[in-house]
N, CA, C and O atoms as a CHARMM CRD file, in Angstrom:
* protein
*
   72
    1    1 UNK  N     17.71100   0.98600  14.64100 PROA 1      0.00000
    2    1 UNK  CA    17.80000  -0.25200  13.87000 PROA 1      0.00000
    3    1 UNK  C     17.33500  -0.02200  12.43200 PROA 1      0.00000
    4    1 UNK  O     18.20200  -0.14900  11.56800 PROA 1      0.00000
    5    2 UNK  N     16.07300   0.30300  12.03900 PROA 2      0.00000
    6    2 UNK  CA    15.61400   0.78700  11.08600 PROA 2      0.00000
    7    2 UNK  C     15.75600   1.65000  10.84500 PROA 2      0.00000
    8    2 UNK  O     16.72600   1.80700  10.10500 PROA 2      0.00000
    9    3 UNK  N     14.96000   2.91500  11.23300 PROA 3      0.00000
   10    3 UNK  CA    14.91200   4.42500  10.71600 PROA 3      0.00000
   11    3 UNK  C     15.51000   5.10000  11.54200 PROA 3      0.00000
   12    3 UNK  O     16.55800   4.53600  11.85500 PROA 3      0.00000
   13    4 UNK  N     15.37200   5.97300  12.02000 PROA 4      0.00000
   14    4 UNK  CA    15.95100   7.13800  12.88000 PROA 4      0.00000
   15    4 UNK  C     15.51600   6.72900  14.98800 PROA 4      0.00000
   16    4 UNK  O     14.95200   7.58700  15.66700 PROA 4      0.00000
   17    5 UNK  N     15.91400   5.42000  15.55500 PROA 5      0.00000
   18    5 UNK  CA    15.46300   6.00200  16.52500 PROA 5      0.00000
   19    5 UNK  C     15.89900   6.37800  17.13000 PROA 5      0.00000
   20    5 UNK  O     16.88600   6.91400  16.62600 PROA 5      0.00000
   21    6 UNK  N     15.81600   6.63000  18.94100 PROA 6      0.00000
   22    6 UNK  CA    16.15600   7.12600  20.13700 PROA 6      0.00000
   23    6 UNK  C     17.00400   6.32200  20.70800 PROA 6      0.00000
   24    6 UNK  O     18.21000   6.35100  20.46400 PROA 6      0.00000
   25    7 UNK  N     16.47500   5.56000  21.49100 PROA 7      0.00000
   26    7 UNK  CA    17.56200   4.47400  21.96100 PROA 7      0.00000
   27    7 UNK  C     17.80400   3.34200  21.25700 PROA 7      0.00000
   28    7 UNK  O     17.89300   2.24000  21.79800 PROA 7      0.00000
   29    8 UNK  N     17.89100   3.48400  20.36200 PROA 8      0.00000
   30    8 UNK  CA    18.14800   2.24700  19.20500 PROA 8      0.00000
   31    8 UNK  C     19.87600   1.61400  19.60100 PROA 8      0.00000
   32    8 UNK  O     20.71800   1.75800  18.71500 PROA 8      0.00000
   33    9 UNK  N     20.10800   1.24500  20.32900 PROA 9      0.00000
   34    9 UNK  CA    21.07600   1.16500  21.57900 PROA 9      0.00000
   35    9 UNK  C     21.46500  -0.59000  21.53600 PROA 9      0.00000
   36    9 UNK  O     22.29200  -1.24000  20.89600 PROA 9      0.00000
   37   10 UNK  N     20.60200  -0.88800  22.37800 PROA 10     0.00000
   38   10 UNK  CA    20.27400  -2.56200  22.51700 PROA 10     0.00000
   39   10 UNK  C     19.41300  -3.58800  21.37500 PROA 10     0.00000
   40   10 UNK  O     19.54100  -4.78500  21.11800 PROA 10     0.00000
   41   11 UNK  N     18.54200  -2.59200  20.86500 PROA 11     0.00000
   42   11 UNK  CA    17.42900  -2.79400  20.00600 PROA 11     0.00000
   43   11 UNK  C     17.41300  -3.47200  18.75000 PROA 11     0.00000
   44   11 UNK  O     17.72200  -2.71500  17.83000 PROA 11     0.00000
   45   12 UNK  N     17.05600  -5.10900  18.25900 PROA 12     0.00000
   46   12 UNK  CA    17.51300  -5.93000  17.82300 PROA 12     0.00000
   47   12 UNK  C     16.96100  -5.13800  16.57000 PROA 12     0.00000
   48   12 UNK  O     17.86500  -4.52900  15.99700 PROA 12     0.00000
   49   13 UNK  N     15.49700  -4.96100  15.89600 PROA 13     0.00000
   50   13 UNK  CA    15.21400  -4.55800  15.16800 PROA 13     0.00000
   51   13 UNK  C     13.32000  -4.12300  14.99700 PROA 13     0.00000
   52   13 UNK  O     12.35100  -4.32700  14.26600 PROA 13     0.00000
   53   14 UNK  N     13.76600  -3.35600  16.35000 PROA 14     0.00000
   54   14 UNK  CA    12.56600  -2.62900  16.73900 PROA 14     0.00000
   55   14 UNK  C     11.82200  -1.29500  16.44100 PROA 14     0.00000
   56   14 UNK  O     11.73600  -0.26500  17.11000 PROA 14     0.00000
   57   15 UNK  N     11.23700  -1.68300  15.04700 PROA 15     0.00000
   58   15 UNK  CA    11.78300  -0.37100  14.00600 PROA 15     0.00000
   59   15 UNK  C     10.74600   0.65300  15.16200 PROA 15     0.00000
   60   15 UNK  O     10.01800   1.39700  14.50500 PROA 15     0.00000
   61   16 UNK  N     10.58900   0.78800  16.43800 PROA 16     0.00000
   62   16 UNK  CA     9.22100   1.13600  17.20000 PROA 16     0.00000
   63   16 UNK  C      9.43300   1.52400  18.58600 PROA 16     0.00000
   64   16 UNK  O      8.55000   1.84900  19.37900 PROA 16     0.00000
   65   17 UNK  N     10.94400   1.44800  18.85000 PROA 17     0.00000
   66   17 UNK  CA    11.96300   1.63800  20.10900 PROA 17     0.00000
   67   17 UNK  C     11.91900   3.22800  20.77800 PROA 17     0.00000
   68   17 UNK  O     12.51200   4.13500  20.19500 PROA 17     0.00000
   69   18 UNK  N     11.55000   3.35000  21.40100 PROA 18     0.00000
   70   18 UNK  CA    11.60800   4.86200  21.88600 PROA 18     0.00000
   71   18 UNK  C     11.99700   4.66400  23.11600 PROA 18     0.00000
   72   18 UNK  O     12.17100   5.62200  23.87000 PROA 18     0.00000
């Protein structure tokens, strides 16, 4: 969503998603 994540997939804007 934000920066670079992992499962940033579903993730509304969870700059914290792993």
């Amino acid at each position: 969503s934000s920066v670079c994540l992992t499962a940033d997939t579903l993730a509304p804007e969870d700059e914290s998603y792993s």
